[in-house]
C-alpha positions as CSV (number, residue, x, y, z in Angstrom):
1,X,0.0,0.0,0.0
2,X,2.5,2.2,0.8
3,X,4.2,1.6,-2.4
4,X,1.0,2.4,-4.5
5,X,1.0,5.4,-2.4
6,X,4.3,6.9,-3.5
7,X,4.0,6.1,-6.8
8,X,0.5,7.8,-7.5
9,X,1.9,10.7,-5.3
10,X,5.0,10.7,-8.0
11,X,2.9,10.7,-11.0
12,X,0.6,13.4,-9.7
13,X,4.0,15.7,-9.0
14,X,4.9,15.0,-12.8
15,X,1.8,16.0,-13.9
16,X,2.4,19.2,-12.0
17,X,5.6,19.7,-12.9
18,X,4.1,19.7,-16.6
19,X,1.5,21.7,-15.9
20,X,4.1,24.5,-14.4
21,X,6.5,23.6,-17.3
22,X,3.1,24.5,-19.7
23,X,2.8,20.7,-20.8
24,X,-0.3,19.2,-20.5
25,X,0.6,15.2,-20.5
26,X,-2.7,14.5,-21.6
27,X,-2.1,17.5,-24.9
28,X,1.3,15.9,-25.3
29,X,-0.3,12.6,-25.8
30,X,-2.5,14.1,-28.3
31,X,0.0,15.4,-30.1
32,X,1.9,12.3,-30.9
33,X,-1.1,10.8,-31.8
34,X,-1.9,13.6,-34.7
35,X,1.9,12.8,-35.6
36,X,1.4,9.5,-36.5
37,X,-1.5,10.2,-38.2
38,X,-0.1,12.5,-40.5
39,X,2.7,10.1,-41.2
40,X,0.2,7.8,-41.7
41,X,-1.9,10.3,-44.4
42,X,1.5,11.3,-46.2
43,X,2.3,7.6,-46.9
44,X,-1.3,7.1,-48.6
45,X,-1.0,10.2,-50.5
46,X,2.6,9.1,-51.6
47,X,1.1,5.3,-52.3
48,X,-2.0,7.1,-54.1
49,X,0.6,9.4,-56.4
50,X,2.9,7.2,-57.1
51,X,1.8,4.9,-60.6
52,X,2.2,0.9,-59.6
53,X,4.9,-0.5,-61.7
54,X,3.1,-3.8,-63.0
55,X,5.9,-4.3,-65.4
56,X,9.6,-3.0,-66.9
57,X,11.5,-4.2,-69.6
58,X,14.8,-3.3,-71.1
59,X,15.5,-4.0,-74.6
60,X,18.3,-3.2,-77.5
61,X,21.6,-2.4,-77.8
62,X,24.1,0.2,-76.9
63,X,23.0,3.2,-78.3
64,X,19.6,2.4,-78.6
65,X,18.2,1.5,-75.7
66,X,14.1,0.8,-75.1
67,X,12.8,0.7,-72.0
68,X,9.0,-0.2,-71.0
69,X,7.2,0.7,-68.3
70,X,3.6,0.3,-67.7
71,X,1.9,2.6,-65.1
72,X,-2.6,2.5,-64.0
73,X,-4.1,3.8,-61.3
74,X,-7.9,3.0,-60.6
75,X,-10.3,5.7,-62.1
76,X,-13.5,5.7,-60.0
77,X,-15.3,8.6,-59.2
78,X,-13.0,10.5,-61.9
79,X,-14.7,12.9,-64.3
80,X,-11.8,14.5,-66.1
81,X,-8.4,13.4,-67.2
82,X,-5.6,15.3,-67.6
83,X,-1.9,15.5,-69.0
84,X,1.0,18.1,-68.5
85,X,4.6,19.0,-68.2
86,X,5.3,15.7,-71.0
87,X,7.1,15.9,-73.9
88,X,7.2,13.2,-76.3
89,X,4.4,11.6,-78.5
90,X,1.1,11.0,-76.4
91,X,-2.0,8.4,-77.7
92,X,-5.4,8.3,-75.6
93,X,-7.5,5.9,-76.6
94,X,-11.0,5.1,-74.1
95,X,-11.9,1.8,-73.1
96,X,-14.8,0.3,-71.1
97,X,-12.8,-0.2,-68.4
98,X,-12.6,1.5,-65.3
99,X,-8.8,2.2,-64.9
100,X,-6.3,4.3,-66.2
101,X,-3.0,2.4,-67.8
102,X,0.2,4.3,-69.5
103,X,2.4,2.4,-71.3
104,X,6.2,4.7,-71.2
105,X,8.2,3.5,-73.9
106,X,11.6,5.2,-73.9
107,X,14.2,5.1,-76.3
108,X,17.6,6.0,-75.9
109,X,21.1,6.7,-77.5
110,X,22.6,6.0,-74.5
111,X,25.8,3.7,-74.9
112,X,25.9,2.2,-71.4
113,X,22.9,0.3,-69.5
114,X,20.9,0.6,-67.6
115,X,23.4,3.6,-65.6
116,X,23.1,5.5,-69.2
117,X,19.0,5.1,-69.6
118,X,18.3,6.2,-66.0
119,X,20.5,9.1,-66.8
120,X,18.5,10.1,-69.9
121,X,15.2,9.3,-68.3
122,X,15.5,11.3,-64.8
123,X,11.7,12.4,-64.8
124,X,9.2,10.1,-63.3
125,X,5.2,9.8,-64.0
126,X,2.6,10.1,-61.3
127,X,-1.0,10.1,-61.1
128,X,-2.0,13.0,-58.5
129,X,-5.5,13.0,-57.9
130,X,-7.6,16.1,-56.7
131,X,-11.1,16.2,-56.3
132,X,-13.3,14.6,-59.7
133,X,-9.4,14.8,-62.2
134,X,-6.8,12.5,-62.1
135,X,-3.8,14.2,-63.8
136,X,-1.2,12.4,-65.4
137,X,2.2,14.7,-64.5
138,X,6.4,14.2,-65.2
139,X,8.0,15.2,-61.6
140,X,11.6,16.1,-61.7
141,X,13.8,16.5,-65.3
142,X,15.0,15.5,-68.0
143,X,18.5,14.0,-69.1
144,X,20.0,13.1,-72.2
145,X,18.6,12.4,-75.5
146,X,16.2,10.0,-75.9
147,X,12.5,9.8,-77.0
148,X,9.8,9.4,-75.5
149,X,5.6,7.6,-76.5
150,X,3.1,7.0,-74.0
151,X,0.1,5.1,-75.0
152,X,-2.6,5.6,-72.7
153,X,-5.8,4.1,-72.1
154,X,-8.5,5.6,-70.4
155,X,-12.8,4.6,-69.3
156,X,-14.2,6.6,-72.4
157,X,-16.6,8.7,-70.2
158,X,-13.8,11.2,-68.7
159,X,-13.0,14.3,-70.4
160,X,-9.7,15.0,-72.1
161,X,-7.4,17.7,-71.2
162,X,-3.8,17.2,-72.8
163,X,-1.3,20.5,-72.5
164,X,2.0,19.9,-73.7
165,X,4.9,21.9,-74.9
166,X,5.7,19.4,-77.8
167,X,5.3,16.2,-79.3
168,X,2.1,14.7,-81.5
169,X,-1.2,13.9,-79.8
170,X,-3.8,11.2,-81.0
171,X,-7.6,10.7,-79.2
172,X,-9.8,8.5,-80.1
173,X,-13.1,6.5,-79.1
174,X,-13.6,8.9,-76.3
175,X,-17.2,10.0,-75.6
176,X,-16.6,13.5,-73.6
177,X,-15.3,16.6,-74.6
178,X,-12.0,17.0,-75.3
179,X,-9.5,19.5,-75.2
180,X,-5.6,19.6,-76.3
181,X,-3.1,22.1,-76.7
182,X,0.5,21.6,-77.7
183,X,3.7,24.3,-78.3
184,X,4.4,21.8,-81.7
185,X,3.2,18.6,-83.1
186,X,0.8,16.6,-85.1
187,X,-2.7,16.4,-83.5
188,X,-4.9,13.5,-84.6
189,X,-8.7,13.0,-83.4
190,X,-10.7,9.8,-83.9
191,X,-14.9,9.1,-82.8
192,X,-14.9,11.9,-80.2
193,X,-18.5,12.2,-78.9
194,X,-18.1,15.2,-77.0
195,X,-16.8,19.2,-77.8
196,X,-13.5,19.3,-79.2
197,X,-11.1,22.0,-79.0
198,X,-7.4,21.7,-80.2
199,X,-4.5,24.4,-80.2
200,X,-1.2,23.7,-81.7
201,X,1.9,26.5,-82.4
202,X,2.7,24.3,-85.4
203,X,1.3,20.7,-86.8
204,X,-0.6,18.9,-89.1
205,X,-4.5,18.6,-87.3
206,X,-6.2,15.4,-88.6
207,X,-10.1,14.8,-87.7
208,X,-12.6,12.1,-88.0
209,X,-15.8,10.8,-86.7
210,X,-16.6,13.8,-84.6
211,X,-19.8,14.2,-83.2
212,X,-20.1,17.0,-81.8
213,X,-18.8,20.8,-82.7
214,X,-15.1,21.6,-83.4
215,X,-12.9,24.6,-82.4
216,X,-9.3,24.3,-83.9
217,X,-6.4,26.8,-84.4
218,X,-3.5,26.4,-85.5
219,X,0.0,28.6,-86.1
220,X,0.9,26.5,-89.0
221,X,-0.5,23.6,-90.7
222,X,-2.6,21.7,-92.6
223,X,-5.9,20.4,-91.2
224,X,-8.2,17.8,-92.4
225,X,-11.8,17.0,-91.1
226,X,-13.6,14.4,-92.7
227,X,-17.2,12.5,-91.5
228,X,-18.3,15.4,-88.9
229,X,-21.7,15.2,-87.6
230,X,-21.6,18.9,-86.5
231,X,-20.0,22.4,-87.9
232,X,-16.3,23.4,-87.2
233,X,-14.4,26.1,-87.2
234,X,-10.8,26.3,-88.0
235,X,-8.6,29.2,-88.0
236,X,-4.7,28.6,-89.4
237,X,-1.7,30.9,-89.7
238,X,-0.6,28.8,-93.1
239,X,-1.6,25.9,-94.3
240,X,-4.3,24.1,-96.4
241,X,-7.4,22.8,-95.1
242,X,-10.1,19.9,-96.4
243,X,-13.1,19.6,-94.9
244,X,-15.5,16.9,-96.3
245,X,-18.7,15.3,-94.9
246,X,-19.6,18.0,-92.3
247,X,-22.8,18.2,-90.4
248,X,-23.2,21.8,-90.0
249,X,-21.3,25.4,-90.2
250,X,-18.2,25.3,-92.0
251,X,-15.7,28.3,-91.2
252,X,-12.5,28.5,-92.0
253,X,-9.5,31.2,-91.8
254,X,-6.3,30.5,-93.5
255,X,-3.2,33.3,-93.7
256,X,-2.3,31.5,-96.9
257,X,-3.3,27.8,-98.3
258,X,-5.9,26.2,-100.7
259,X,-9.1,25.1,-99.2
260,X,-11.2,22.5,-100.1
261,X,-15.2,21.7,-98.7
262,X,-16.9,19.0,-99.9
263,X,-20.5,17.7,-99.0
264,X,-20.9,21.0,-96.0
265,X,-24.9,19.9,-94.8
266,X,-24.6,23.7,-93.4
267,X,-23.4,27.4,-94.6
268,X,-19.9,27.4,-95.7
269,X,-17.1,30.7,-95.1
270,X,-14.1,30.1,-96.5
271,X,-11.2,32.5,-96.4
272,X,-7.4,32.7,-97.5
273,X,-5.2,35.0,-97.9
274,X,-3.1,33.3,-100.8
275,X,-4.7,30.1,-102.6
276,X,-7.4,28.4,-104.3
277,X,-10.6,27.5,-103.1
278,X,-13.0,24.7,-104.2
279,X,-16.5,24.6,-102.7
280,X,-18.7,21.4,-103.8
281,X,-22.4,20.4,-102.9
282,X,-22.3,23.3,-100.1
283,X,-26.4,22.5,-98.9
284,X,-26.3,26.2,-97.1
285,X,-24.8,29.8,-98.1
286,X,-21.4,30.0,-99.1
287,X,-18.9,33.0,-99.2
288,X,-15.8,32.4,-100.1
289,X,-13.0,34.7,-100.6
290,X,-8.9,34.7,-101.8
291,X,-6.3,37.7,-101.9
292,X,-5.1,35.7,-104.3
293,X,-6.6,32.4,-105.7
294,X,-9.0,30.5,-108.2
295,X,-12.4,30.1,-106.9
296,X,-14.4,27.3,-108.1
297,X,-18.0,26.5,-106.3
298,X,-20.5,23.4,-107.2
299,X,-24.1,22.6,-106.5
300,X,-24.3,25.1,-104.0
301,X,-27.9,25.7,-102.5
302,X,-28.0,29.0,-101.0
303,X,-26.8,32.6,-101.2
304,X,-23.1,32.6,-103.0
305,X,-20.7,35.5,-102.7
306,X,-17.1,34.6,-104.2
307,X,-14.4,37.2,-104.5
308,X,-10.5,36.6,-105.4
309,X,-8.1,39.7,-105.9
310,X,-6.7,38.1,-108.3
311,X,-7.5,34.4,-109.9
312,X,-10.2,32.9,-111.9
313,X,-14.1,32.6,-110.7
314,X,-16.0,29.1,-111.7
315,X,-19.5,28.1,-110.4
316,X,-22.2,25.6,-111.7
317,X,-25.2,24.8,-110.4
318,X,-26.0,27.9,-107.8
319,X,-29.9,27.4,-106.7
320,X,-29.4,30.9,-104.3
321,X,-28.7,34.2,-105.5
322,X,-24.8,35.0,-106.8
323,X,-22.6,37.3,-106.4
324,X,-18.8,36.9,-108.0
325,X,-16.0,39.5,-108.0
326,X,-12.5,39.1,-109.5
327,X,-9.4,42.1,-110.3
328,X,-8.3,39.9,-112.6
329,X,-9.1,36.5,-113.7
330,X,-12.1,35.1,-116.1
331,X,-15.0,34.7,-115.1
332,X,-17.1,31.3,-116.4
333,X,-21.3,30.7,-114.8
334,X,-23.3,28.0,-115.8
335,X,-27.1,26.4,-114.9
336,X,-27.6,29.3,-112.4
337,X,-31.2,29.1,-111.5
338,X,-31.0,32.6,-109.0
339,X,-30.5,36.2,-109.9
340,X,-26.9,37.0,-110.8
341,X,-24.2,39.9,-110.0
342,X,-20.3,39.8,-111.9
343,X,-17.8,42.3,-111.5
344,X,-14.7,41.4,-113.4
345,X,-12.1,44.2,-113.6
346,X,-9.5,42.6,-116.2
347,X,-10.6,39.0,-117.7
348,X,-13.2,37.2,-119.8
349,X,-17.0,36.4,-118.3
350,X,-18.8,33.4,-119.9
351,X,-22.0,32.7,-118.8
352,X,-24.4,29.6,-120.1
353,X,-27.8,29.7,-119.1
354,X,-29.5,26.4,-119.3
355,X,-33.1,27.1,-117.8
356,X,-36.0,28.8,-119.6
357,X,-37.7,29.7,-116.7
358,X,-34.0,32.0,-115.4
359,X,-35.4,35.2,-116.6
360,X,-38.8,34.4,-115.8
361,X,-38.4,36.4,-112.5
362,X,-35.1,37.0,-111.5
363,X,-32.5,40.1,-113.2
364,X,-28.9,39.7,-113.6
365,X,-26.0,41.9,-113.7
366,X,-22.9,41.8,-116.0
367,X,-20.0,44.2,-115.2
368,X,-16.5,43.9,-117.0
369,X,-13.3,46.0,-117.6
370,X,-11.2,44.9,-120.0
371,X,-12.7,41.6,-121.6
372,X,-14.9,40.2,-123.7
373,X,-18.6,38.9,-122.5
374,X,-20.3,35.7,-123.8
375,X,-23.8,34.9,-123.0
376,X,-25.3,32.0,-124.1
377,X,-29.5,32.0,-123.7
378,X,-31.8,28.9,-124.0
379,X,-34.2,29.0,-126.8
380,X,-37.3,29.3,-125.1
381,X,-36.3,32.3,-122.5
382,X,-38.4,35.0,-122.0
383,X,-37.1,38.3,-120.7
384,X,-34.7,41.1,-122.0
385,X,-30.9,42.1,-122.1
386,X,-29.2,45.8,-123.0
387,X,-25.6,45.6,-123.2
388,X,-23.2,48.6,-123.7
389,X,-19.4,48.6,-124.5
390,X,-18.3,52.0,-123.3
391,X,-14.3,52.5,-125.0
392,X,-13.6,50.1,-127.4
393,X,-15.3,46.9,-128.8
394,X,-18.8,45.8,-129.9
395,X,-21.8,44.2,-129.1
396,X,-22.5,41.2,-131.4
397,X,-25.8,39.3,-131.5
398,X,-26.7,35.8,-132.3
399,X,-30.1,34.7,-132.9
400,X,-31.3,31.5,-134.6
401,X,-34.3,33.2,-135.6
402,X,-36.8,32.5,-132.0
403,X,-38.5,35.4,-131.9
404,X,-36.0,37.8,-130.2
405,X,-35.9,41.2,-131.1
406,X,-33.7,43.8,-131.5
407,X,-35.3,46.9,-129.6
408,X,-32.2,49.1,-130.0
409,X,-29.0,49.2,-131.5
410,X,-26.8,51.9,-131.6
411,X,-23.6,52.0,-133.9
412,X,-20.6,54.0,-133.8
413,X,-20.5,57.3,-135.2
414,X,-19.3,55.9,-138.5
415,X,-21.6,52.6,-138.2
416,X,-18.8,50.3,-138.4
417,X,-19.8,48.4,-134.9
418,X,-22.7,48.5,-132.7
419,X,-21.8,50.0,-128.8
420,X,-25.0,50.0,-127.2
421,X,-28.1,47.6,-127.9
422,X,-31.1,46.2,-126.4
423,X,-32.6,42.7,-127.5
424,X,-36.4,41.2,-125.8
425,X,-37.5,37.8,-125.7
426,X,-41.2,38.1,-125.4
427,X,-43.5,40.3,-123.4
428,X,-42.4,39.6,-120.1
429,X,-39.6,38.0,-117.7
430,X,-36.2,39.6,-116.1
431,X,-33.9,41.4,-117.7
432,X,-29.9,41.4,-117.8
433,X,-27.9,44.2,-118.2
434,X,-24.2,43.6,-119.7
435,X,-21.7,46.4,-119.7
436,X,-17.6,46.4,-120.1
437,X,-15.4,49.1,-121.2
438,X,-13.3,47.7,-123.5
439,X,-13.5,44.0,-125.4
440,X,-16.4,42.5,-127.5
441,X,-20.3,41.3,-126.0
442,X,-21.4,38.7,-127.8
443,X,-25.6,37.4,-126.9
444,X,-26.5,34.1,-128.6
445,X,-29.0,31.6,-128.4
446,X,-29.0,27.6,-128.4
C-alpha cells in the first residue's frame, strides 16, 4: 500500500511539474497521436501518387536503348483526365474499363545500360488526384537524348485535357469533350462524342468521326476534317485545309493555303489570304473569298458571294442568289437558276444559261473592264438584255431566228460596230444588263 501510495503521489508531481513547465501530459499525448496520423496520411498520399509499376523491360543495344514501363491507377469517381509537363508523343484511346494504364516506352542513345537510360530518363510519372481529375504529370527532369511515346488508355466517359509543350497527340473512341493544346506537333482525333477544341503553335491537325462541334487553331499547318456530324471552325496561320462530310457550319481562316469543302450539310465561309478554293455540294450559303486564288464552287444551295483579288471565278449549279468579284481572272457561270451579280475588272465572263424559266423572274447583272462577254440564252427564254461597251469593242448578236428582237442598236459614229443595244424575248420576264469598257459582248442563243 504504501508503495501504490508513492507512486500515485509521483505521477501526480509530474503531472504538476508539466503543468508548471506548460505541458499538458494529456495534450502531449494528443499530439503524438496527430503525428502518427499525418505520417500515416503522407504515406497514402505518396502510395496514391505514385503509378504501380506492373511491369519493366529493357531491350536493344548500346545506343539504342528501349525501356518499358507500364503505369494504371484506378479511375472511380473521376470525371476529367488530364496531361501536362510531357514531352514526347502522347496516344489516348478510351476503353470500357474502369482504370487508367500508361504504357512509357523510352528510347535511348545511350551507350551504357541501364546507368546510361536512367541518366537520360531522370523524370518520373505520377497520377496526383484532386477532387473529380486525375492528372497524369512528369516530376523532376530531363536527361540526355532519348524519345519518349506513351500510350494511354482511359474509361471513355472522362473528359480530355492534354497540354504539352511538344510532341504529336492522338484521341480517339472517347465520348466526352476534349480539349488539347500543344507548343508543336501533329494532333490527330478519332470518334470523339463530346466538344473538341485543339490548339497547336505548329502541326498537321487530322479529324474524324466527330460528333459534336469543333474549335481548332493552328500557327501553322494543314488540317483535315472528314465525317463530322456537327460544324467546325478552323482558324490557321498557313496551311491548307479539307473539310469533307460536315454536319453543320463550316468556317475557316487561313493566312495562306488552298481550301477544299466538300458535302458541308450547313453554310460554308471560307477564307485565305493566298490560294485556291474549291466549294462542292455546299447544302447552305457560301462566301468564299482569296487575296489571291481561283475560286471554283459546285451545287451550291443558298446565297453565293465569291471574290478573289486576283484568280479565276468558276460556279455551276448555284440554286441561291450569286454574287462573284475578281481584279483579274475570267469569269465562267453555268445552270444558275437565282439572280446574278459579276464584277470582273480585267478578264473574260462566260455565262451559259441552261433554264428557260431564269429570266422568268429573276435580273442579272454583268460588269466587266477589260474583256470580252459571252452569253449564251436557251431558246425558249423570256425576258430582255441591253448591253453597252463604253471605250472600245462591240456588241455582237446571235439569234437562230426565235423570236428575239432587237429593240435598239446603236452603232458608232461611223456605223462600223454597234456599242450600245437592247434585245427582248417576249413580253415579259427579267432582264440582264451587260456592260464592259473595252473587249467584244457577244448574246446568242442555243
Amino acid at each position: 500500500m504504501t508503495r501504490n501510495r508513492n507512486d500515485s503521489s509521483r505521477v501526480q508531481r509530474r503531472g504538476q511539474l508539466g503543468q508548471l513547465n506548460g505541458v499538458d501530459p494529456a495534450s502531449k499525448c494528443r499530439q503524438s497521436n496527430h503525428v502518427w496520423i499525418s505520417l500515416l496520411t503522407l504515406a497514402m498520399w505518396l502510395f496514391l501518387i505514385a503509378p504501380p509499376v506492373h511491369a519493366q523491360r529493357i531491350e536493344g543495344s548500346p545506343g539504342n536503348w528501349r525501356l518499358t514501363t507500364q503505369h494504371d491507377t484506378d479511375a472511380q469517381g473521376a470525371s476529367d483526365f488530364l496531361i501536362r509537363n510531357m514531352v514526347g508523343n502522347i496516344v489516348v484511346k478510351g476503353t470500357t474499363g474502369s482504370r487508367i494504364s500508361v504504357v512509357e516506352k523510352i528510347t535511348s542513345q545511350a551507350n551504357s545500360e541501364p546507368v546510361g537510360l536512367q541518366r537520360d530518363r531522370k523524370a518520373a510519372l505520377s497520377f496526383v488526384r484532386t477532387g473529380n481529375t486525375i492528372e497524369l504529370v512528369r516530376l523532376g527532369e530531363d536527361g540526355g537524348s532519348h524519345t519518349a511515346v506513351y500510350e494511354v488508355s482511359i474509361p471513355a466517359r472522362l473528359m480530355v485535357h492534354v497540354d504539352i509543350a511538344s510532341g504529336n497527340v492522338e484521341v480517339a473512341e472517347v465520348q466526352a469533350d476534349v480539349r488539347i493544346e500543344t507548343g508543336a506537333g501533329n494532333v490527330g482525333l478519332k470518334n470523339v462524342q463530346g466538344r473538341t477544341s485543339v490548339r497547336s503553335g505548329s502541326g498537321n491537325i487530322e479529324l474524324a468521326g466527330l460528333k459534336q462541334f469543333a474549335t481548332i487553331h493552328t500557327g501553322a499547318g494543314n488540317v483535315t476534317a472528314i465525317d463530322l456530324d456537327s460544324g467546325i471552325d478552323v482558324t490557321t496561320g498557313g496551311g491548307n485545309v479539307t473539310a469533307r462530310g460536315i454536319g453543320g457550319n463550316l468556317k475557316v481562316v487561313t493566312a495562306g493555303g488552298a481550301l477544299r469543302a466538300i458535302d458541308i450539310s450547313g453554310n460554308a465561309i471560307l477564307f485565305t489570304s493566298g490560294g485556291n478554293i474549291t466549294a462542292t455540294r455546299v447544302q447552305g450559303r457560301l462566301e468564299a473569298s482569296s487575296s489571291g486564288g481561283e475560286i471554283e464552287a459546285l451545287d451550291i444551295g443558298g446565297r453565293t458571294v465569291l471574290s478573289t483579288n486576283g484568280g479565276g471565278i468558276r460556279a455551276e449549279n448555284i440554286a441561291g442568289t450569286f454574287r462573284a468579284e475578281t481584279m483579274a481572272g475570267d469569269v465562267v457561270l453555268k445552270n444558275m437558276k437565282n439572280a446574278f451579280d459579276i464584277i470582273a475588272e480585267v478578264g473574260n465572263v462566260s455565262v451559259f444559261l441552261d433554264e428557260a424559266s431564269f429570266l422568268n423572274s429573276n435580273d442579272a447583272s454583268i460588269e466587266g473592264g477589260y474583256g470580252n462577254i459571252t452569253i449564251q440564252l436557251p431558246k425558249e427564254i423570256k425576258g430582255s438584255i441591253s448591253a453597252i461597251v463604253t471605250e472600245s469593242g462591240s456588241v455582237v448578236f446571235n439569234s437562230p431566228g426565235s423570236g428575239a428582237q432587237i429593240t435598239r442598236e446603236r452603232p458608232t459614229s461611223r456605223g462600223e460596230q454597234v456599242r450600245k443595244a437592247s434585245y427582248s424575248f417576249g413580253q415579259e420576264g427579267g432582264r440582264i444588263s451587260v456592260s464592259t469598257r473595252s473587249g467584244q459582248i457577244t448574246i446568242s442563243q442555243k
